[in-house]
Structures are given as structure tokens and as C-alpha cells.
C-alpha positions as CSV (number, residue, x, y, z in Angstrom):
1,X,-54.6,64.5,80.7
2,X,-54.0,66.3,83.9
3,X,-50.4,66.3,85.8
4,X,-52.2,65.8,88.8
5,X,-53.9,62.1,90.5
6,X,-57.5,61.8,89.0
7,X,-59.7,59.4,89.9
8,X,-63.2,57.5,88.8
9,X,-66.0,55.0,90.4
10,X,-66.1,51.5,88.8
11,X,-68.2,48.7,89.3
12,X,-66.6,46.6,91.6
13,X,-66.5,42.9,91.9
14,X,-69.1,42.1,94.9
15,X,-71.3,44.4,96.2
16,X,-69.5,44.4,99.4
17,X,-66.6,46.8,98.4
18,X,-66.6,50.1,96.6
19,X,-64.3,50.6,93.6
20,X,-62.8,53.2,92.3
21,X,-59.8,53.6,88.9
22,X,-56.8,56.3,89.1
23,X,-54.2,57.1,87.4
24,X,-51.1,59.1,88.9
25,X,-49.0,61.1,86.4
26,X,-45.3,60.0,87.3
27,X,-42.3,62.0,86.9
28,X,-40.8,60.5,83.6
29,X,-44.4,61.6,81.5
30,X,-45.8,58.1,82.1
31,X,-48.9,57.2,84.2
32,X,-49.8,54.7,86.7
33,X,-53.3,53.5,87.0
34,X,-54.4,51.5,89.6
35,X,-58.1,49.6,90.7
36,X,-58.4,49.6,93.9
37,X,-61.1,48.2,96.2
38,X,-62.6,49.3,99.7
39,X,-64.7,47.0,101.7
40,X,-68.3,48.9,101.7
41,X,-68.8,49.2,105.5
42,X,-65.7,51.2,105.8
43,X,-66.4,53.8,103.0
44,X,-69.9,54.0,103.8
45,X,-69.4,54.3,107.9
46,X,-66.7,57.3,106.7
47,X,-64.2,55.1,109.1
48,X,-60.6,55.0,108.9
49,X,-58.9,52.6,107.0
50,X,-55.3,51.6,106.2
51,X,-53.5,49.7,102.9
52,X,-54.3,46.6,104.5
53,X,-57.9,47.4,103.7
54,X,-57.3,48.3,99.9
55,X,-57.0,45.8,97.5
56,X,-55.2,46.2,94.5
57,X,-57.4,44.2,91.5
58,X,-54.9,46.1,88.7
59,X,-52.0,47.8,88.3
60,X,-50.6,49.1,85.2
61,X,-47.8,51.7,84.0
62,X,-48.5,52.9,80.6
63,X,-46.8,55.9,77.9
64,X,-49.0,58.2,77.0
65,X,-53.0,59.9,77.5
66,X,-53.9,57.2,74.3
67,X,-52.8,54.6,76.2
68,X,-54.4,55.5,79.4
69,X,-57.5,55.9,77.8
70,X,-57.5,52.0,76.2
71,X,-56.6,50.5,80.0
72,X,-59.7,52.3,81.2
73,X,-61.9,51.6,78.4
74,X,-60.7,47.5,78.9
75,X,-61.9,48.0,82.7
76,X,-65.2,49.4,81.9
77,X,-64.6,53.0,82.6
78,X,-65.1,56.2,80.5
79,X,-61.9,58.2,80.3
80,X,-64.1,61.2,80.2
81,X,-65.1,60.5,83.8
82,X,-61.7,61.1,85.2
83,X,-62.0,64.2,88.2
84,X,-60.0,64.9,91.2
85,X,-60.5,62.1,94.0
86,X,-62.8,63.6,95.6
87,X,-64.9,64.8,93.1
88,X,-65.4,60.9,92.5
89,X,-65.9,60.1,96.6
90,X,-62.7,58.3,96.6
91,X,-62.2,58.6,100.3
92,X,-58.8,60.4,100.6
């Protein structure tokens, strides 16, 4: 697992957002992963958007790399997909 925010494409829940999976190494050795969703139009018009445009569909802390890998897994995503940000598109 890297010490730095990586980041993967998901299927998202309509086809009028983009959705992406990361997980954020924190201080203490635990890692936050989070789903977020971006209306399409925004993400494919490369417009600025704010955190009123995210949506948060899951948030989780979890222990260790193991554990990580199992919250992926339960959302449909391959751990060994994991990149930097924008190696995934995740517009930054």
C-alpha cells in the first residue's frame, strides 16, 4: 500500500455522474477510503467544480492494506487498480 492518496474508476450509480474510489493513508497507519461521485457534464466539460458537487456514496476508515483491499473488493473494485489520481482521471 502506498503512503500517498491513490485513486480508481468505479462504476457509478447512473450514467450521469463519474465515479471514482480512494483511499488516503492517515497519520496513525490507518486509511480512509471514500466513493465519491461527479455529475458527468462537469468532468467531461473539464469545468470547475466545488464539494457541493461531490457526493459522498461511502466512507470508511479501516486498519490495515488487508482491510482496504476487502472494502474495495465489496464495492466492485480491484485493489490492483489503485494509481495516483490522476493516473485514474480523477479530476484533481
Amino acid at each position: 500500500m502506498s503512503n500517498a492518496l491513490v485513486s480508481a474508476r468505479r462504476e457509478s450509480r447512473s450514467s450521469d455522474s463519474c465515479a471514482w474510489v480512494w483511499v488516503f493513508p492517515l497519520r496513525d497507519g490507518t486509511f480512509r477510503i471514500s466513493t465519491v461521485e461527479i455529475p458527468q457534464h462537469l468532468v467531461s466539460e473539464d469545468a470547475c467544480f466545488g464539494e457541493e458537487d461531490i457526493e459522498r456514496v461511502y466512507v470508511a476508515t479501516v486498519a490495515t492494506p488487508e482491510d482496504v483491499d476487502d472494502v474495495l473488493r465489496d464495492l466492485g473494485v480491484d485493489p490492483d487498480s489503485l494509481d495516483a489520481p490522476w493516473k485514474s482521471e480523477f479530476p484533481l
